[in-house]
N, C-alpha and C positions, 0 to 999 in steps of 0.2 A: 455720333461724331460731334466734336466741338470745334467750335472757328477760332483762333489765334492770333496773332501780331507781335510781327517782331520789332523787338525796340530797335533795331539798327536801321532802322525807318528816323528815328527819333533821336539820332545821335548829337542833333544842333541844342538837344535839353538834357537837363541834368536827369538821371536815371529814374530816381521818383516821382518826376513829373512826368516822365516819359508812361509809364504803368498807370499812371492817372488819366493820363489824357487815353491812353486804349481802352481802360477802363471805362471815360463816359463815352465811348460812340459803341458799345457794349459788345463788345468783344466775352466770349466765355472764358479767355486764357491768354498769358502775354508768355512769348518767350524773350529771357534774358541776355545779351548781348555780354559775353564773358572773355570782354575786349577793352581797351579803350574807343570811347569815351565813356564809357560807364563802367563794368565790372572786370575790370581788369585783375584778375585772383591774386596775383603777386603782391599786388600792394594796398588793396580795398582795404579799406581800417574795418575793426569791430563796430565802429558808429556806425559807421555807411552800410554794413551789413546789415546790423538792426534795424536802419531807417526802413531799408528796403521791405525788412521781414513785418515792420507794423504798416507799413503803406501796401501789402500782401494782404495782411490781416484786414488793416481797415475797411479796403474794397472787397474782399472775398473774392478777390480773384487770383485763380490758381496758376503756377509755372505751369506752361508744354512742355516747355525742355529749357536747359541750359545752351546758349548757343558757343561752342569754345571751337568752333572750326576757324576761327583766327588768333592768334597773338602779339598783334601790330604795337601794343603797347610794349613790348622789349626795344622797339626801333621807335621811338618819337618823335627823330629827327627823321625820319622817313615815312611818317603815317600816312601822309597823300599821296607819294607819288606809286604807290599799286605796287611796287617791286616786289617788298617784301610779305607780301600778302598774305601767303603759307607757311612762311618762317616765324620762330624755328620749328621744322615738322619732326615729325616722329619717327619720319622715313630717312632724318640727314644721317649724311656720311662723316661727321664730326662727333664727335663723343658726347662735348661738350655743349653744343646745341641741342642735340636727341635728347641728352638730360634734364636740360632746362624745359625743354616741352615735357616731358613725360613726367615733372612734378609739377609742372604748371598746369597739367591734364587731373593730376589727384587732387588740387587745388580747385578747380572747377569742380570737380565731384563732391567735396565737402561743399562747395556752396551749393550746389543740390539737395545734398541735406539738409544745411540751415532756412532754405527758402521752398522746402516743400516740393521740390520738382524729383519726378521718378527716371529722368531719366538727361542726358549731355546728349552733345553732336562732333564729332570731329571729324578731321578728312585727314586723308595716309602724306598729304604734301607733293610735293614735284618733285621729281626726279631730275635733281639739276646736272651740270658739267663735274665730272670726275666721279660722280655716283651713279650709276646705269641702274637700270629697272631691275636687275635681277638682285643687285646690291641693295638698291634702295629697299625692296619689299624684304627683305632677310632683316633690316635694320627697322622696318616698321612691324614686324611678326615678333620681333621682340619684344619693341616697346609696349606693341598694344598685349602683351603677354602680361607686362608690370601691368601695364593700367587695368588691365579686367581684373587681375587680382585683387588689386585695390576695391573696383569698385564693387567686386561680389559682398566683400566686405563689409559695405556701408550700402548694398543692397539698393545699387543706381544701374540703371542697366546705360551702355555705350551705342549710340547709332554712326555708324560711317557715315557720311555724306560722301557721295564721290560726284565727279563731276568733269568735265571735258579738261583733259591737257595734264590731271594727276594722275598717282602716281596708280590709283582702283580710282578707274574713269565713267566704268560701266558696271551691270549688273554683271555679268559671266564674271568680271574680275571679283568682283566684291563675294557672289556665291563660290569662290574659288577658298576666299579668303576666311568664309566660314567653315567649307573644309576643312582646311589646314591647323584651322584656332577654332575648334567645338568649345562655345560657353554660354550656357542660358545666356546671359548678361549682354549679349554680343549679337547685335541686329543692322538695321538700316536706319539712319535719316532721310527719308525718300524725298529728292528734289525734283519735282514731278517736270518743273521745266528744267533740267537737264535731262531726264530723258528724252523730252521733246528735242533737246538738241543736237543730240546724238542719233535722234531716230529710232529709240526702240518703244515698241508698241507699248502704249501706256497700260493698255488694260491688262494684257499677261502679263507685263514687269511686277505690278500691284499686287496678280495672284501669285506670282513666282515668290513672292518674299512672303506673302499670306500672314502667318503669326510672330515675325521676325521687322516686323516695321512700329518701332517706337515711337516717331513723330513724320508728319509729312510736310514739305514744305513747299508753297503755292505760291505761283507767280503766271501770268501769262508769258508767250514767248511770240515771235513773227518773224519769220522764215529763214527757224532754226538758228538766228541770230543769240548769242549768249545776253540778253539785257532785258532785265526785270520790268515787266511790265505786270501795269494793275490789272487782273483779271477781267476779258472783255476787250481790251487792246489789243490782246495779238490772235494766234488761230486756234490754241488747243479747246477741247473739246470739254468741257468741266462735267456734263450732263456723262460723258463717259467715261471721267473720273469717280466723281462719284458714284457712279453705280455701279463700277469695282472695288471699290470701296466699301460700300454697302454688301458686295456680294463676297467680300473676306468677313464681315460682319465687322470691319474697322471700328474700336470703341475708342480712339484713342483723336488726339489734338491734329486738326488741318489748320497750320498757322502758316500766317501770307508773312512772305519775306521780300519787302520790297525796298530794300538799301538802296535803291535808286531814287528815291523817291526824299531823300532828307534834305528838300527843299522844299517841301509840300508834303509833310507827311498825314497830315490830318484829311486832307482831301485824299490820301490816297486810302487811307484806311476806310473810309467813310463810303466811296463809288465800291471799294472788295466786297465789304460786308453788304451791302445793296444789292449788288450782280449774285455773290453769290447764296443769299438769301433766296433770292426771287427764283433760281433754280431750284433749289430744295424744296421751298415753297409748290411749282411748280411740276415737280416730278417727285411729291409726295416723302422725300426722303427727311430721318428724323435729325434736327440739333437740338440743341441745350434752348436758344430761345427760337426752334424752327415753330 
């Protein structure tokens, strides 16, 4: 297991200083924020790529994942006020929306490539007014039909994120949805506190996805409340996390997602890695610098 940080912790800094700065509180892995303020796919120049790719190199340190479970950067004049959060999703009832996301998703997946990362995260979207849930998921089974194509392709595998209020909220939905779409490529972003939010047992969720979970994403939670807390603040159990984790033989990136925190991101990253150090430390379990 490798510990992680996401730049959307770090959004008040330009994106290369953002990987610098996770880099020295020594993080094994940063995931990329494939959004505005920093990697927005649509319109990242080749410069900006490159910078990213030698300030990758410089530090040796490696993507967890691409984060592209948002695309706030098509609405600028609305980046704050949370509306448009999920828009445009993969799930809309619009043609035209669905499209702009669903190359804005291949778009994401080439920066995968160029920056070393094996694997994106994205969510199915809301199910808004005039689109019902059995409409919406017909219009996300397609899309996500293009994008796996794609990214079998260029050999990036896709993790769902789902999460309370979209459109695959829970694990039953999401194991439904790999029924229906069988593709190696095709797994979980596992957001450990939205399970915790929803209530389902953390330890079987973990084993129910087993070989199917490409990046996992940490935060603590306090009572069931949806808001990113630094691990240690709120009540989940990390000691039986990890050791379900450990008991799928998890080889892959636990990267702390604490976008709440982009007012103090450095202190947030800094108490994560300490707490969840001293666990591992603690109950014998291996990281990169455990």
């Amino acid at each position: 297991m490798y510990l992680a940080f996401g730049t959307n912790a770090f959004t008040r800094f330009p994106l290369v200083k953002a990987i610098e700065q996770i880099h020295a509180h020594g993080y094994d892995g940063v995931e990329i924020l494939a959004d505005a303020p920093h990697a927005f796919a649509s319109t990242i120049s080749t410069e900006e790529i490159s910078k990213v790719y030698r300030v990758l190199q410089n530090t040796g340190i490696p993507v967890s994942n691409i984060n592209a479970n948002t695309a706030t950067g098509f609405y600028p004049s609305l980046f704050r006020s949370g509306e448009v959060i999920f828009e445009p999703s993969l799930c809309s009832n619009d043609e035209e929306t669905r499209r702009n996301r669903i190359e804005y998703t291949k778009q994401c997946i080439d920066l995968a490539v160029e920056w070393g990362a094996t694997c994106i995260s994205v969510t199915s979207g809301r199910s808004l007014p005039g689109n019902p849930p059995h409409t919406a998921y017909r219009n996300f089974y397609h899309s996500l039909n293009e994008v796996l194509d794609y990214a079998v392709k260029k050999d990036i595998c896709v993790g769902i994120e789902y999460e309370p209020g979209l459109l695959i909220e829970n694990s039953v939905e999401l194991i439904q949805l790999f029924q229906d779409l069988p593709c190696p490529n095709l797994g979980v972003n596992l957001d450990i506190g939205h399970c915790q939010v929803i209530g389902e047992p953390l330890a079987e969720t973990i084993s129910k996805f087993s070989d199917k979970i490409w990046n996992v994403h940490l935060e603590d939670i306090r009572g069931c409340k949806h808001y990113h807390l630094v691990p240690g603040d709120g009540d989940i159990d990390f000691k039986e996390v990890l050791d379900a984790l450990k008991s799928i033989n998890y080889q892959q990136f636990i990267t702390m997602e604490l976008y709440t925190y982009n007012d103090a991101p450095d202190d947030a990253a800094k108490r994560s890695l300490s707490y969840l150090k001293d666990i591992i430390s603690e109950n014998g379990h291996e990281c990169a610098h455990g």
